[in-house]
C-alpha positions as CSV (number, residue, x, y, z in Angstrom):
1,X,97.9,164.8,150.6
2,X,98.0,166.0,146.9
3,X,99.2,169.9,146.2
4,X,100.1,170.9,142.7
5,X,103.0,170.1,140.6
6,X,105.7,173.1,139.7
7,X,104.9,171.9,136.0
8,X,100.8,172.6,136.7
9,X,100.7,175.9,138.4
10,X,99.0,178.4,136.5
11,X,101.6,180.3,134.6
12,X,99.6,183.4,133.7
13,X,99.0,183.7,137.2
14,X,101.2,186.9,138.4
15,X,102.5,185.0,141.4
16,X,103.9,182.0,139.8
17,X,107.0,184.7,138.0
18,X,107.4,185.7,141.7
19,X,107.6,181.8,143.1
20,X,109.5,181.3,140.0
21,X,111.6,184.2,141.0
22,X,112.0,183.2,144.3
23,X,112.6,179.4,143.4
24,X,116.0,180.5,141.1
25,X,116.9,183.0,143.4
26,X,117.0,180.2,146.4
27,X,114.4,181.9,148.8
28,X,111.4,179.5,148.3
29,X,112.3,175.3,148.2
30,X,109.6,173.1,147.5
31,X,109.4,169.5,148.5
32,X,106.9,168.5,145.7
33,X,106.6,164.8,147.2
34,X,105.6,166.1,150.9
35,X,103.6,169.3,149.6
36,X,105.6,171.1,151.7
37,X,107.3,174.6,150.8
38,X,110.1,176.4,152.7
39,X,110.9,180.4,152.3
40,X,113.7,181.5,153.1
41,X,113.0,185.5,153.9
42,X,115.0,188.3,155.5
43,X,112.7,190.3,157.8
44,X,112.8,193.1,155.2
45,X,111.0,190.9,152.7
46,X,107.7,190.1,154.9
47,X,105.3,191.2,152.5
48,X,107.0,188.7,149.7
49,X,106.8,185.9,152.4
50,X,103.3,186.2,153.8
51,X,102.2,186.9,150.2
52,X,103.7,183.7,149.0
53,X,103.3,181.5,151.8
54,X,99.2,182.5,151.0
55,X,99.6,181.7,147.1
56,X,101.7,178.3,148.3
57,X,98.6,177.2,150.5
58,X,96.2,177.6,147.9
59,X,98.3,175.3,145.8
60,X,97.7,172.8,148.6
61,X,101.3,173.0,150.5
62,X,102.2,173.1,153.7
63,X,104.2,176.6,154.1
64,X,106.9,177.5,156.5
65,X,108.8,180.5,156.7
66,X,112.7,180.3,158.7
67,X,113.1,183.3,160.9
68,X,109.3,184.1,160.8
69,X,108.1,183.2,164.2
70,X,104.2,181.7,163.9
71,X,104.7,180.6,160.6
């Protein structure tokens, strides 16, 4: 399984300052080894979650969201 590196993502790309964003601000862990991401979202923030759990997948990760059931 190959996913891109933090170092590779595109940085113009307007959702990398959010996954960088969300990276600093502890909501989003990514196990680069695994491609596998973890958000940390309260319910309030669902469009921020399902957004970046989308922009994570295309990046070749395998997403999941605590507290989000179905994720």
């Amino acid at each position: 399984m190959t996913c891109t590196k933090l170092e590779e993502f595109d940085k113009e790309n307007p959702n990398y300052q959010f996954l960088a964003d969300g990276i600093n601000d502890g909501k989003i862990k990514l196990l680069e080894d695994e491609c596998k991401a973890l958000i940390y979202a309260p319910p309030l923030d669902v469009k921020f979650a399902w957004g970046m759990k989308a922009y994570l997948e295309t990046q070749g990760y395998e997403v999941y969201i605590a507290g989000f059931p179905g994720s």
